[in-house]
Residue, then its C-alpha position, 0 to 999 in steps of 0.5 A: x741373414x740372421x747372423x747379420x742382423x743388428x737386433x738379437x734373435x734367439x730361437x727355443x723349443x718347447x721345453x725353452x731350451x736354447x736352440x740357436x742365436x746370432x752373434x748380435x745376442x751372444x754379443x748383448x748376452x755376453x756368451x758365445x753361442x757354443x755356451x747358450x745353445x742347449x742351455x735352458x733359456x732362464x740360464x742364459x736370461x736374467x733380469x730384475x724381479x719387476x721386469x718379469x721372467x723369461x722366456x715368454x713374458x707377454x710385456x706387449x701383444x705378440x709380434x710387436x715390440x714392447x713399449x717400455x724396455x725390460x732391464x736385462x742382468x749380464x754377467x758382468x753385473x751391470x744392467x741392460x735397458x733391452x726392447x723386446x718381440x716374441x713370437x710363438x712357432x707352431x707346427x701344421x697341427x698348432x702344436x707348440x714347437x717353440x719361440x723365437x725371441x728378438x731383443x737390442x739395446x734399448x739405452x738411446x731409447x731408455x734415455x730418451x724416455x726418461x729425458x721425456x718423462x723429465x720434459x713431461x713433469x716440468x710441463x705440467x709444473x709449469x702448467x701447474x704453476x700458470x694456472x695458479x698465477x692465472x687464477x690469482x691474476x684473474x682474482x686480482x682483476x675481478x676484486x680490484x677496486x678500481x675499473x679495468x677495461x680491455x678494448x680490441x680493434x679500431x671499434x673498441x671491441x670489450x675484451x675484458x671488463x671487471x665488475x667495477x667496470x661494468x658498473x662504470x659503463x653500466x653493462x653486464x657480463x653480455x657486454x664482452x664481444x661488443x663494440x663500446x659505441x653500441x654499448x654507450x651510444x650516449x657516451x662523450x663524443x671527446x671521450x671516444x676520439x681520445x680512445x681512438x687517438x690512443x689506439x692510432x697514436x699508440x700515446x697513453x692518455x691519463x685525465x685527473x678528477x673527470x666527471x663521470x657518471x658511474x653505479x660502482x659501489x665504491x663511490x660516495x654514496x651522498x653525492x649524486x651521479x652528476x657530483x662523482x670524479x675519476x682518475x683515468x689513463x688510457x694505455x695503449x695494449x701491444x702484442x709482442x712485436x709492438x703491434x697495438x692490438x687495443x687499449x687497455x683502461x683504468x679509473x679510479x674513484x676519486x670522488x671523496x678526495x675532490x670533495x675533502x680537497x675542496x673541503x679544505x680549500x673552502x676551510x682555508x679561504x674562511x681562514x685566510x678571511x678570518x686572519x685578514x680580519x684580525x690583522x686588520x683590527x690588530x692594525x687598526x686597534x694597534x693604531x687608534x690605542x697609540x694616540x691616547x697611550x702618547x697623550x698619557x705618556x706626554x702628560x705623565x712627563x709634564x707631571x714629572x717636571x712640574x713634581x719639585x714643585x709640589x709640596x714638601x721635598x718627601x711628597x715631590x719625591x714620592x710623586x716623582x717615583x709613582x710618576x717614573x713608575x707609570x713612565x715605564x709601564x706607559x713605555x712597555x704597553x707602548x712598545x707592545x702596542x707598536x709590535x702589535x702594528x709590526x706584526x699587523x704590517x708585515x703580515x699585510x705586507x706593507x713594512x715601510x721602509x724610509x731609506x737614508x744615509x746612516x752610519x750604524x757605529x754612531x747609532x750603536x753608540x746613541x742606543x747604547x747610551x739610551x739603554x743604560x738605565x735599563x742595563x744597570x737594571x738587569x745588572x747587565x753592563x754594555x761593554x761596546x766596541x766600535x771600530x770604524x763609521x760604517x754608513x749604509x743606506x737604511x731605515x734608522x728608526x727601523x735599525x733602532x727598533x732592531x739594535x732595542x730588540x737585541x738588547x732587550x733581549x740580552x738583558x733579559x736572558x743574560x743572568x746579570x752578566x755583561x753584554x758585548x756589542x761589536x759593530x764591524x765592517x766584513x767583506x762588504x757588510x757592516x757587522x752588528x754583534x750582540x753577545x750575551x753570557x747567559x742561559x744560551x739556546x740549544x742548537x735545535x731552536x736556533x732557526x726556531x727562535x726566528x719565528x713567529x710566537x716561538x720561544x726557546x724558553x719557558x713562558x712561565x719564567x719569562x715574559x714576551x709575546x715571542x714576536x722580538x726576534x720575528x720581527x727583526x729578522x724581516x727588518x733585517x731581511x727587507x734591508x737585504x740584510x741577515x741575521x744569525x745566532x751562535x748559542x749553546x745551553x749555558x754559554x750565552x748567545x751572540x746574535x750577529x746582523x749583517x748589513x749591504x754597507x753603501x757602495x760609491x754608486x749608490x751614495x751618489x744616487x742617495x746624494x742625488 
């Protein structure tokens, strides 16, 4: 039976000498029984220091095998993980005969363990680890600057509350375990059948600027309960198989926000109030001073024909030039006067347009000639180029202030050289073109020049309020017409407008 068994079983006497052993512990021994019998026991076993020495090392309580394994030495220099039962034999007067030493391979089992032991130390890495992640969401729970609630059930059990939150509801830490209708029995009646359509539903549900009353120390602390706002959104909280398990809630203070938004608004009513004002009296200002400017402007040209007849030839030619002088001074605070009513007009909304049957090319031709003594002026000569009648269906007082305004503007950035004026049909529209070999504009202003009080140069070095090109781009836009610039630093500028020519239909209707 012994030399049957699959575990090794090795018999000494007292003095340790090998007295018999089964083939299963020749075999993990690497000898033959005729080499180990008689043979002193440490002979035949070796092992590594810290596994301790045989024969009789008590590793475990005797007749029960040892719990960790022992590393065996063999002979052909490898190692053996071995598990281990010793059992002393004693004669009739317990005398001491001997021991019988059972051993087997302990590999499967040395592995296992140290898979084991493996297993274990990522365990509690990983325990590790969650418990810092644990304490780190629970410190971003409690320290969060905001109210966050967790409801369980249909009766909205307090799960969890934070600090913030408790001060929202008005309850302490005893709070936990509860139902929210027994904590805020006072509480909106709207509110709780939103939480409850949350929980049924499983919809979230968010709100913007409510009115709650709340203690947080995170509010504003000059308004009153009854004055404080919060941002809420209920989500509905599921477990892993989507099952709704409660509902989880956060609000935020917004109260300061509500305040500087209404803040705000109040300030812009009070400005939109004053530009109204002052649009108004610009209206009415700009209105009243055109009567007496007209009256001085008629009475300064009837001056001026009756001049020959004063005096000496030197004094009426003296007279003549005072008089043309203050002509062209009248003429200018008239224009400023009549851009100051443009911008009060538009701004309000009310740029009359009195549509009619006009052909731009002749009105090009009739403005240009007007402009001539102020071109030979600013030393800048019109070189004009017309190719075709193009008619459309506009406003002509409102093209003439538009054709004014560009050619102004040539003459006063050209730096004495010519202008060229082009009038063109393209594709459906009548082109205006205005180009002049001046200063330019960089391509950064181009869309900036367009608008109000903008200037893409300096005030010091040229005069103007900055309103030319404004009010022309919404005269030209009310006519759905358009307007661009093509300029570059030091290569002039060419302002071209577009206009809807008349189609046949609608000059039949204008017609009619």
């Amino acid at each position: 039976m012994l030399r049957s068994l699959n575990d090794a079983v090795l018999a000494t006497d007292n003095r340790g000498v090998v007295r018999y052993l089964n083939p299963a512990a020749a075999h993990l021994l690497q000898c033959s029984e005729a080499e180990a019998l008689g043979v002193p026991l440490s002979h035949v076993l070796r092992s590594r220091p810290e596994s301790g020495s045989f024969p009789l090392r008590q590793a475990a309580p005797p007749k029960t095998w040892s719990q960790w394994p022992r590393a065996l030495k063999r002979r052909d220099g490898g190692e053996l993980p071995i598990e281990e039962c010793t059992v002393s034999l004693r004669g009739a007067d317990d005398e001491e005969l001997g021991a019988v030493w059972v051993f087997r391979d302990a590999t499967a089992r040395r592995q296992l363990e140290l898979e084991r032991a493996r297993l274990l130390e990522r365990e509690h890495a990983a325990l590790a680890e969650a418990q810092v992640q644990r304490e780190r969401m629970e410190s971003l729970f409690l320290q969060a600057p905001v109210a966050i609630a967790v409801f369980r059930g249909p009766d909205h059990v307090c799960e969890l509350l934070n600090p913030q939150a408790c001060a929202l509801l008005e309850v302490d830490a005893h709070a936990i375990g509860k139902p929210l209708r027994d904590l805020r029995p006072a509480m909106d009646p709207g509110m709780l059948r939103l939480l409850d359509d949350v929980y049924r539903d499983g919809k979230p549900f968010s709100g913007r600027e409510v009115p709650l009353a709340s203690a947080s120390p995170y509010v504003t602390p000059a308004l009153s309960r009854q004055q404080r706002f919060h941002d809420f959104s209920w989500q509905p909280w599921c477990d892993a198989r989507g099952v709704v398990q409660g509902v989880m809630a956060v609000a935020v203070e917004v109260t300061g926000l509500v305040v500087a938004r209404r803040a705000a608004e109040d300030l812009a009513r009070d400005l939109r109030e004053v530009v109204q004002s002052r649009d108004e009296f610009l209206s009415i200002a700009s209105h009243e001073l055109r009567t007496p400017i007209t009256s001085v402007q008629l009475q300064l040209q009837f001056l001026l024909r009756g001049a020959p007849a004063m005096g000496s030839e030197a004094t009426a030619s003296l007279v003549r030039r005072r008089v043309e002088s203050t002509l062209r001074s009248v003429a200018q605070l008239h224009q400023l006067v009549a851009t100051l009513l443009d911008v009060s007009r538009i701004r309000a909304g009310r740029l009359d347009l009195h549509r009619e049957r006009v052909d731009l090319s002749s009105l090009t031709q009739e403005m240009v000639s007007r402009v001539q003594e102020d071109a030979a002026g600013a030393r800048c000569p019109v070189r004009l180029v017309v190719s075709e009648p193009l008619v459309g269906h506009w406003d002509r007082v409102r093209l003439e202030q538009v054709i004014t305004n560009l050619l102004s503007n040539a003459f006063k950035y050209g730096a004495q050289q010519p202008v060229d004026v082009h009038v063109t049909r393209e594709e459906g529209y009548a082109r205006l073109s205005v180009k002049d070999h001046g200063i330019g504009i960089a391509p950064e202003d181009h869309a900036r020049i367009f608008q109000r009080f903008e200037r893409a140069v300096s005030q010091r070095h040229y005069g103007g309020f900055g309103l030319g090109l404004w009010i022309v781009r919404q005269i030209v836009e009310a006519l759905q017409g358009d307007i661009r610039v093509e300029s570059a630093p030091h290569a002039g500028s060419n302002f071209i407008v577009r206009l809807p020519l008349q189609d046949s239909t609608t000059a039949a209707d204008a017609a009619l």
